[in-house]
C-alpha positions in Angstrom: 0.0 0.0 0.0 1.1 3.6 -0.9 -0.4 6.8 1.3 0.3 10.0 -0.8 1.2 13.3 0.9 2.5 16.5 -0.2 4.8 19.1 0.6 2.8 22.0 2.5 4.0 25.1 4.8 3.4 24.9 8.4 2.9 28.7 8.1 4.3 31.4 6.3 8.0 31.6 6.9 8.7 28.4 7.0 10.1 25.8 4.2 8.3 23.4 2.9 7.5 19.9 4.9 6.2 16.6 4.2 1.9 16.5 5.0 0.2 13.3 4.8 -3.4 13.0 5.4 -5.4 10.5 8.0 -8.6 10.6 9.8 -8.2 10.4 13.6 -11.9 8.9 15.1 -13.5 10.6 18.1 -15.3 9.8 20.9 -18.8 9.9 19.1 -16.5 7.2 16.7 -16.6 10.4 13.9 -13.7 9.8 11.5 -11.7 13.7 11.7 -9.8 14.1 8.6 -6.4 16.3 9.4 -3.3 17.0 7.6 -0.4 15.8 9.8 3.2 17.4 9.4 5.6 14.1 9.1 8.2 14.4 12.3 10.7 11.8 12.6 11.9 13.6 15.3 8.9 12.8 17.5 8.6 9.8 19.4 5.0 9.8 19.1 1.9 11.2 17.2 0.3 14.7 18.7 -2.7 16.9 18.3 -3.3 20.2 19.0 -5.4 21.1 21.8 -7.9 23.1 18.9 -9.4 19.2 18.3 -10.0 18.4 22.2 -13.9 19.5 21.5 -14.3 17.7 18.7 -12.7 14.5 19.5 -15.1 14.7 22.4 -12.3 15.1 25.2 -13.5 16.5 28.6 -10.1 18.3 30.1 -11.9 18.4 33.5 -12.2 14.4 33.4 -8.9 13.7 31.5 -5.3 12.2 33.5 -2.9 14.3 32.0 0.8 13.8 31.3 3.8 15.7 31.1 6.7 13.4 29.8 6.7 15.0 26.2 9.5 17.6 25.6 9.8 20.1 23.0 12.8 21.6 21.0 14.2 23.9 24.1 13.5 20.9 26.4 10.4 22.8 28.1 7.7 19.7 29.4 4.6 20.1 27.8 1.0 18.5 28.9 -0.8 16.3 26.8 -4.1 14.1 27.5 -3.5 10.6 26.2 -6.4 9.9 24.2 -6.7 5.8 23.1 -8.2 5.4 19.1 -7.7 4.7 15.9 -5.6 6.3 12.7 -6.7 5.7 9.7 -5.3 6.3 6.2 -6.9 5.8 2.7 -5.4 6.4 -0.4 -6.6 5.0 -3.8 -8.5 2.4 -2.7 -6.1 1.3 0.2 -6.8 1.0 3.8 -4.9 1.2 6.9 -6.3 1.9 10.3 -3.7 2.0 13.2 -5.1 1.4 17.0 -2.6 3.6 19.3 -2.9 6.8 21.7 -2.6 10.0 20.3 -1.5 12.6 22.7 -3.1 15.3 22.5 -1.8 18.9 23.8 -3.9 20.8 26.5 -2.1 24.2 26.0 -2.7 26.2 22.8 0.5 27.4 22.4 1.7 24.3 22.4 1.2 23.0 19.2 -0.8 24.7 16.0 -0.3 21.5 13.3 -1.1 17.8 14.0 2.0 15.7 14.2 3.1 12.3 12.6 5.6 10.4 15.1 7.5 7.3 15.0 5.1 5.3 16.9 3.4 5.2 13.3 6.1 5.8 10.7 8.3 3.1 11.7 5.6 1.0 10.0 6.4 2.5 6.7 9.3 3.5 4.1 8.5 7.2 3.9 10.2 8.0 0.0 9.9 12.5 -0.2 11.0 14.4 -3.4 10.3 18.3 -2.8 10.8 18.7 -6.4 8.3 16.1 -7.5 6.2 17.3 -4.3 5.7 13.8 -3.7 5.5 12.0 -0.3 4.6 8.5 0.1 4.2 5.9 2.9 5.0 3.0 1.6 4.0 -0.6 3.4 6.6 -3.7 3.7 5.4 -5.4 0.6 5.4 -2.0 -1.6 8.6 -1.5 -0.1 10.0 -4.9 -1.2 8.6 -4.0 -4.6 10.7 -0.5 -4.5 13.9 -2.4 -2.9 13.3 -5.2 -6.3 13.4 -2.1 -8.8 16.4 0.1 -7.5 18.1 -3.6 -7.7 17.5 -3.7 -11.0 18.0 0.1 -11.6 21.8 -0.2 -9.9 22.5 -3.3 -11.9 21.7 -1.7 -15.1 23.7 1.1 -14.2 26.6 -1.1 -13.0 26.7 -2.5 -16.3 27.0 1.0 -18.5 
């Protein structure tokens, strides 16, 4: 299977970045379709607090954690909300069970973000000038593996 992305801005003065999309599902079990920034960087996937209402999260009633740092080390509270991921993409299907923490401060995040805890289940292959991202699953990556084999030995051989 193959998930196509693209290359977006996170906001004006930024450079380009790798978006893919997937649906998160709420409380009400409502699939939320969101663009996530691709961070290989984080350990897991996060939402900004803007989607707490929506995914039907009660802040008073939540157990929050704070074991999530950011880029000048500062701790940051998220509510650990337990559902599913799912991404479609001509006609494929994949729907990941994990928890998605979701920030309770505004400021701390404005984008949704794509962590580890999924991508290490995919090849991700980016070309900004192409404005191509893919996720690409084990067998499509065994495929991809099989062709630059055949692309090096042809090479070799010139």
């Amino acid at each position: 299977m193959i998930f196509k992305g693209r290359y977006s801005q996170t906001n004006w003065n930024n450079p380009l970045a790798p978006f893919v999309e997937a649906s998160v599902r709420a409380a009400d079990e409502k699939w939320i379709d969101m663009f996530f920034l691709i961070d290989l960087g984080a350990d897991g996937t996060y939402l900004p607090s803007k989607y707490m209402k929506e995914l039907g999260i009660q802040l008073e009633e939540a157990r929050i954690e704070n074991d999530v740092t950011g880029v000048g080390g500062q701790r940051v509270e998220y509510i650990p909300f337990i559902t599913q991921l799912k991404f479609e993409s001509n006609g494929d299907l994949r729907i990941f069970d994990l928890s998605i923490g979701v920030f309770t401060q505004e400021e701390s995040l404005d984008i949704p973000i794509l962590g580890r805890d999924v991508m290490n289940f995919f090849t991700l292959l980016c070309d900004l000038k192409a404005n191509l991202v893919w996720l690409i699953d084990e067998a499509d990556r065994m495929k991809l593996l099989r062709f630059c084999d055949e692309i090096e030995r042809h090479v070799s051989q010139v």
